[in-house]
C-alpha positions as CSV (number, residue, x, y, z in Angstrom):
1,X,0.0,0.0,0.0
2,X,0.9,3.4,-1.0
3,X,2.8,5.0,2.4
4,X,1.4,8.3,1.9
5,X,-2.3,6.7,1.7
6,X,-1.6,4.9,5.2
7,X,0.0,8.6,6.7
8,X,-3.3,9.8,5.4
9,X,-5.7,7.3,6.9
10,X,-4.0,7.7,10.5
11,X,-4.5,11.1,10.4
12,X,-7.7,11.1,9.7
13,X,-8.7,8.4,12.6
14,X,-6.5,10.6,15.1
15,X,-8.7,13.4,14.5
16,X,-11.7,11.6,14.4
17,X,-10.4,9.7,17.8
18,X,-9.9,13.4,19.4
19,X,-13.3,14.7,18.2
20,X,-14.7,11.8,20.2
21,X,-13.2,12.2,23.3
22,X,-13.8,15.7,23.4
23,X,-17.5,15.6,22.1
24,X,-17.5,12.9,25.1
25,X,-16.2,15.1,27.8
26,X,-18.1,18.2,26.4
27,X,-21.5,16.1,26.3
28,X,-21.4,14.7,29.9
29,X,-19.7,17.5,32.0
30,X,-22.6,19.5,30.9
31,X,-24.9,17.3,32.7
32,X,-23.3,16.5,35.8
33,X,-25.6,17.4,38.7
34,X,-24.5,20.6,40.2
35,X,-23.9,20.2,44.0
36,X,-26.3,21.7,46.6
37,X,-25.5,25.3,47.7
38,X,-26.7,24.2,51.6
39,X,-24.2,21.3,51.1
40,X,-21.2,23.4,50.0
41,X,-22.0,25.9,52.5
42,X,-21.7,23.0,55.6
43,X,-18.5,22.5,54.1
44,X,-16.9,25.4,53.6
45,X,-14.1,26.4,55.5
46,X,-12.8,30.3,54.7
47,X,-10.0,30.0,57.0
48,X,-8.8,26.4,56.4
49,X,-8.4,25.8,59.8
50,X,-9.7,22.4,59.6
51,X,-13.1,23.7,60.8
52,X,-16.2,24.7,58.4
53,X,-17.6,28.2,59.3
54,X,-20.6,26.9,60.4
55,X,-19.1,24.9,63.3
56,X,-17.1,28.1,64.2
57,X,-20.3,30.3,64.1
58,X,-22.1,27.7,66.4
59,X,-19.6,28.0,68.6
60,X,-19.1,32.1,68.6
61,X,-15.8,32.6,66.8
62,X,-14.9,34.4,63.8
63,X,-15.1,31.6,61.1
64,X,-12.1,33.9,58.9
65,X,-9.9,34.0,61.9
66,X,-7.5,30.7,61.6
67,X,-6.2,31.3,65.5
68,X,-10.2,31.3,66.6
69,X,-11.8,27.9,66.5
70,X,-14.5,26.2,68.3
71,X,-12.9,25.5,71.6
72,X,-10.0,27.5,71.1
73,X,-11.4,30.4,73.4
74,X,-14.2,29.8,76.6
75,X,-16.4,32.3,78.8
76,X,-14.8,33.0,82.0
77,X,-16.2,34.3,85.7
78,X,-14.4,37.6,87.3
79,X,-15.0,40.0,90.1
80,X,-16.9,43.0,88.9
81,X,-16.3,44.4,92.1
82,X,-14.3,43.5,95.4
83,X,-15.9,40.6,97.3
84,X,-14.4,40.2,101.0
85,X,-14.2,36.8,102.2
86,X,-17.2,34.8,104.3
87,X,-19.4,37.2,101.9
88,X,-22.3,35.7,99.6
89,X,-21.8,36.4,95.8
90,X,-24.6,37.4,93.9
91,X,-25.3,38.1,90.7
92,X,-23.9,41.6,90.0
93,X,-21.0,40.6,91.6
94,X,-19.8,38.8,88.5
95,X,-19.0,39.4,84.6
96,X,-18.1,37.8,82.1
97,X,-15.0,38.1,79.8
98,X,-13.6,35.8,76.8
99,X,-10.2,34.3,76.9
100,X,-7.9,32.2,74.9
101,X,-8.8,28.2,76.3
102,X,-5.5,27.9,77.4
103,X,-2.7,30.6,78.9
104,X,-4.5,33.8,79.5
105,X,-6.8,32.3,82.6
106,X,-5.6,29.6,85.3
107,X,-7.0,26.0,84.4
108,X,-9.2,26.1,87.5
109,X,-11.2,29.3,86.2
110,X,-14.6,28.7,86.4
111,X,-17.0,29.2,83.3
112,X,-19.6,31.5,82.5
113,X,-21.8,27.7,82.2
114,X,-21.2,26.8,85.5
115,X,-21.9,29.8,87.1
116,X,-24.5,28.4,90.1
117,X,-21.0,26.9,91.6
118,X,-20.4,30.5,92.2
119,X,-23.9,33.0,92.5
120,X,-25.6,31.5,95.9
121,X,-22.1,30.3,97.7
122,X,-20.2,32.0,100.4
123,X,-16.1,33.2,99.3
124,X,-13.7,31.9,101.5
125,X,-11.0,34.6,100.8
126,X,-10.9,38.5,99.8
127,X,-11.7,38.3,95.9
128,X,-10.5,41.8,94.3
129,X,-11.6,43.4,91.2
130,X,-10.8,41.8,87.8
131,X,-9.6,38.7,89.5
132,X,-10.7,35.8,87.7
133,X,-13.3,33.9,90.4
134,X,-11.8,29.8,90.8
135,X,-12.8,27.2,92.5
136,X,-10.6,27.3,95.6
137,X,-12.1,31.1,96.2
138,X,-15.9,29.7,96.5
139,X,-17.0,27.5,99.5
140,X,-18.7,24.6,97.8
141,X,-20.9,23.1,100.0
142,X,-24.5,24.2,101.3
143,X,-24.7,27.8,102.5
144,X,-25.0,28.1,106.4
145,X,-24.8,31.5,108.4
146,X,-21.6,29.8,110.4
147,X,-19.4,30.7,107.4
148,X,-20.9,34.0,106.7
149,X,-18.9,35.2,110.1
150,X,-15.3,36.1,109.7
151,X,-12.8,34.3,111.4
152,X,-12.4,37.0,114.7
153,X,-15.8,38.4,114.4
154,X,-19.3,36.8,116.1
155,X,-22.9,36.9,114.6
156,X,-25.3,39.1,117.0
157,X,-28.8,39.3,116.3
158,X,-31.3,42.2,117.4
159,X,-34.8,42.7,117.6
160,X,-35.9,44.5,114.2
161,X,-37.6,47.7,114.0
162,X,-38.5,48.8,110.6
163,X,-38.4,52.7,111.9
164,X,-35.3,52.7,113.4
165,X,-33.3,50.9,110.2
166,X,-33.6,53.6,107.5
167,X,-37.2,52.7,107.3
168,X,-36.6,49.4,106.5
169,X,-34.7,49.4,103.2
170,X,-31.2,47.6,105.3
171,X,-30.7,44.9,102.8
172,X,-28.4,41.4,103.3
173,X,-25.2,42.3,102.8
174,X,-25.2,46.4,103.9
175,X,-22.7,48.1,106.3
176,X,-24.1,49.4,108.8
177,X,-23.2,51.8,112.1
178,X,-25.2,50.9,115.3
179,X,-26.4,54.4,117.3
180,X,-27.6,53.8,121.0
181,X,-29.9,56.9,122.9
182,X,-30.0,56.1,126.6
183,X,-31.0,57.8,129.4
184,X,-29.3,58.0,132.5
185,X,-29.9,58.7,135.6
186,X,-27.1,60.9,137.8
187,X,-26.4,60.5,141.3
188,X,-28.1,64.0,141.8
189,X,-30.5,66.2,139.7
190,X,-32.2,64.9,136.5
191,X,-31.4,61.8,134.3
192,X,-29.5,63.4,130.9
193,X,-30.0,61.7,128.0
194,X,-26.8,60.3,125.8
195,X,-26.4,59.3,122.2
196,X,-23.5,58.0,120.7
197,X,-22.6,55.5,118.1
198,X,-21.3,52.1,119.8
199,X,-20.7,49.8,116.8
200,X,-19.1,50.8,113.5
201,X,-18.8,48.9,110.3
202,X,-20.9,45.9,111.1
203,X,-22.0,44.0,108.2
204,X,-25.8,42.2,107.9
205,X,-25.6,38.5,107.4
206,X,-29.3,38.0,108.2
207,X,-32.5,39.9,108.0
208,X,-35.0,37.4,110.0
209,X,-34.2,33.4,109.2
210,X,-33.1,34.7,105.7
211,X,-29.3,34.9,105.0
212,X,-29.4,33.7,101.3
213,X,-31.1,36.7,98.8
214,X,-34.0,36.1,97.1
215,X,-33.7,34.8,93.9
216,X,-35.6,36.4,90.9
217,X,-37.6,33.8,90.1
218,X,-38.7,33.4,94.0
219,X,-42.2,36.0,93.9
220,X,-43.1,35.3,97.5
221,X,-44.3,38.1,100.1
222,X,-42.0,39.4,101.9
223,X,-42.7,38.2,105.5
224,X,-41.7,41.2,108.2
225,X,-38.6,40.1,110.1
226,X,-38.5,39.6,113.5
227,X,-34.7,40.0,113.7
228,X,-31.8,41.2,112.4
229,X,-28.1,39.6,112.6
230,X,-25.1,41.5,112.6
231,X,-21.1,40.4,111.9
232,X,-19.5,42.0,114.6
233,X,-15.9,41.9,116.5
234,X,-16.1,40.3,120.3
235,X,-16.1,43.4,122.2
236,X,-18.9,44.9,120.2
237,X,-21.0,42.5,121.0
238,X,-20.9,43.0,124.2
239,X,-22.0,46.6,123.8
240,X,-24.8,45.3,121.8
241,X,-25.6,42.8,124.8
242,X,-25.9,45.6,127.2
243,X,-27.5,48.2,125.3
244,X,-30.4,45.5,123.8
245,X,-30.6,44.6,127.6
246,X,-30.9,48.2,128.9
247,X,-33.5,48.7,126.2
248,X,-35.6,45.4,127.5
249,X,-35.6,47.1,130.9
250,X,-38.1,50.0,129.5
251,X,-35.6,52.8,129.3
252,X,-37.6,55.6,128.5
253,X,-36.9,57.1,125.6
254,X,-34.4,54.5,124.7
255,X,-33.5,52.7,121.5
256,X,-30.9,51.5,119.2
257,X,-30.8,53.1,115.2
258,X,-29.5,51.6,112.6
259,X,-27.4,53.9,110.2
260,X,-26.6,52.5,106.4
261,X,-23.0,53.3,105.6
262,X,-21.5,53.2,102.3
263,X,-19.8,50.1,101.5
264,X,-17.0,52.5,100.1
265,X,-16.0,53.9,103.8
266,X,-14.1,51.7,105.9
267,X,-13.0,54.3,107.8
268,X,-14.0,54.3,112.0
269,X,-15.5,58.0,113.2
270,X,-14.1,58.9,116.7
271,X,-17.0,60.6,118.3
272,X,-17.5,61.8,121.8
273,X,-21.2,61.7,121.9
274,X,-24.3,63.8,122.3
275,X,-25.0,65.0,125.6
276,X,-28.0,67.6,126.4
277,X,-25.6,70.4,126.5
278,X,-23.9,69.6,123.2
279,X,-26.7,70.9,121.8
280,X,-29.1,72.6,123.9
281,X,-26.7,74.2,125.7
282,X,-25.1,74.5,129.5
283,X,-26.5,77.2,131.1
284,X,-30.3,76.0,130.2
285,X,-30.0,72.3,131.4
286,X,-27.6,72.9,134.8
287,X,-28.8,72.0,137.5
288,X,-29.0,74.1,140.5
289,X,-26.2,74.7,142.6
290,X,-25.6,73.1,145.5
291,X,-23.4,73.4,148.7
292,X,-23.7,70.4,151.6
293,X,-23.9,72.5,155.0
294,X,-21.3,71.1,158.0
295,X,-21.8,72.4,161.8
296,X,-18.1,71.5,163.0
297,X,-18.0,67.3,162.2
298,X,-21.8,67.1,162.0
299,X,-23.9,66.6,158.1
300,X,-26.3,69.6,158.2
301,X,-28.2,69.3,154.7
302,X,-27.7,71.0,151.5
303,X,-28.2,74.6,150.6
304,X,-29.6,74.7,147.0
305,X,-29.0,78.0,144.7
306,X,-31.6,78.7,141.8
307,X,-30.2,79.7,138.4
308,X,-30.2,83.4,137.2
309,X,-32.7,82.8,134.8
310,X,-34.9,80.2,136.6
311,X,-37.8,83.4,137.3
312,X,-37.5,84.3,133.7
313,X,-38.4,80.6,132.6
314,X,-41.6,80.5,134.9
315,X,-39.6,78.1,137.2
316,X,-39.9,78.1,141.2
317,X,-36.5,80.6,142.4
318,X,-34.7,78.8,145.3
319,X,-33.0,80.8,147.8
320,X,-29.9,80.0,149.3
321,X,-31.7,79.6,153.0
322,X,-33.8,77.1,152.0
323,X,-31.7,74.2,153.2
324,X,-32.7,70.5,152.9
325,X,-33.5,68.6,156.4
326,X,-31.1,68.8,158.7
327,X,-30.1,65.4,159.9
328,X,-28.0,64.9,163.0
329,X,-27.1,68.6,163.3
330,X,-24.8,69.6,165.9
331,X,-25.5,72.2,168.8
């Protein structure tokens, strides 16, 4: 066979070979389904981190952010303001902040999930501002008044009067300064009455039985308490012993206030007191002079001397001759 007629005939089945293939690839790659948008989307992955974007979404991190993956950060517990020790944490106590899962908070940091370890429990140590909250910070077990008292202090309940605690708006967990008004009797002349602030600084652990806030879900009435329990240091409490016992005696005009400090102010006032004088004045108020009368070794009475202005205050003028009975006077 002619060569050239065979170069020919191969050339023309290599084309029609080619047209083939290509008619084949052109015909079916026009049909092939076309995959579902929802689908692709599940399985897209901007970052290529290794995690799809929807995952990351789920899980509140940036899905075009390859250092931010689901798990790669966590929701964290810290002070939003300074919690003293033996104190119960509530709820605006605490915030919230986002860290990196592993360097930026200690291990034991407790999350944002678990926060009902935390709001409801009692702190065993001082927890300052921006400190992240752990577990070794929070008393775990059931709440009980016992370890809402400081280490050198003593709980001290008193009878409750709405009128006499800022009208009854003292709330668990206030600072407050206890105010005692007595009256006392002198030796001689008429009782003066005293006020004068005996405790400072003692915090509220208890309003009635209730040492635990309310919590929002709780609508109950409000019962009115009966009591109220104070965290105070050992020799306060004795005050309060003795001034709760003078009031029990009916001291008239007696009675212990309750004055709602700032929980800013630490700070102990040094006060002397109010006396009658301190504000009425001494001249009004004194009492009558008096000198005791002696004939040689023997008690002859006492000479009382009216004040200046006793006529011009419609009281009785005593003269200086008008002596109490003699008793045993000498001749």
């Amino acid at each position: 066979m002619n060569p050239k007629l065979l170069i020919i005939i191969g050339a023309v089945v290599g084309v029609l070979f080619l047209s083939a293939i290509g008619a084949y690839f052109f015909i079916f790659r026009s049909t092939q389904p076309v995959e579902d948008p929802a689908l692709a989307a599940q399985k897209l992955d901007s970052d290529s981190d290794g995690y799809t974007d929807v995952d990351e979404l789920a899980q509140g991190t940036d899905p075009k952010d390859s250092k931010r993956f689901p798990g790669s950060h966590k929701n964290v517990l810290f002070a939003k303001q300074d919690i003293s020790a033996n104190i119960l944490i509530t709820e605006n106590m605490l915030d919230v902040k986002e860290v990196a899962a592993k360097g930026e908070a200690p291990d034991a940091t407790v999350l944002d999930l678990d926060r009902a370890r935390v709001v409801g429990h009692i702190s065993t140590v001082d927890i300052k501002t921006g400190d992240f909250v752990v577990d070794a910070m929070i008393f775990g077990g059931q709440p009980k008044l016992a370890f809402l008292v400081p280490q050198y202090k003593r709980a001290i309940s008193l009878k409750y009067d709405e009128l006499a605690a800022v009208n009854g708006l003292i709330q668990l967990g206030d600072i407050v300064d206890v105010i005692g008004h007595f009256r006392v009797q002198r030796r001689e002349g008429s009782p003066i009455d005293y006020t004068r602030i005996i405790v400072q600084n003692a915090r509220v652990i208890a309003i009635g039985p209730r040492f635990i806030p309310k919590s929002e879900a709780d609508t109950s009435p409000e019962s009115i308490p009966t009591g109220l329990t104070l965290s105070v240091f050992p020799h306060e409490a004795e005050r309060l012993i003795w001034a709760e016992n003078y009031l029990s005696g009916g001291a008239l005009g007696a009675r212990l206030v309750l004055a709602l400090k700032s929980p800013m102010n630490s700070a102990q006032e040094n006060t002397a007191g109010v006396l009658d004088n301190t504000l009425i004045g001494k001249d009004i108020i004194a009492d009558p002079r008096a000198i005791e009368i002696y004939h040689g070794t023997k008690y002859g009475g006492v000479a009382r001397f009216g004040r200046p202005d006793d006529e011009r205050m419609g009281l009785n003028k005593l003269e200086g001759s008008q002596l109490a009975p003699q008793t045993g006077v000498g001749q």
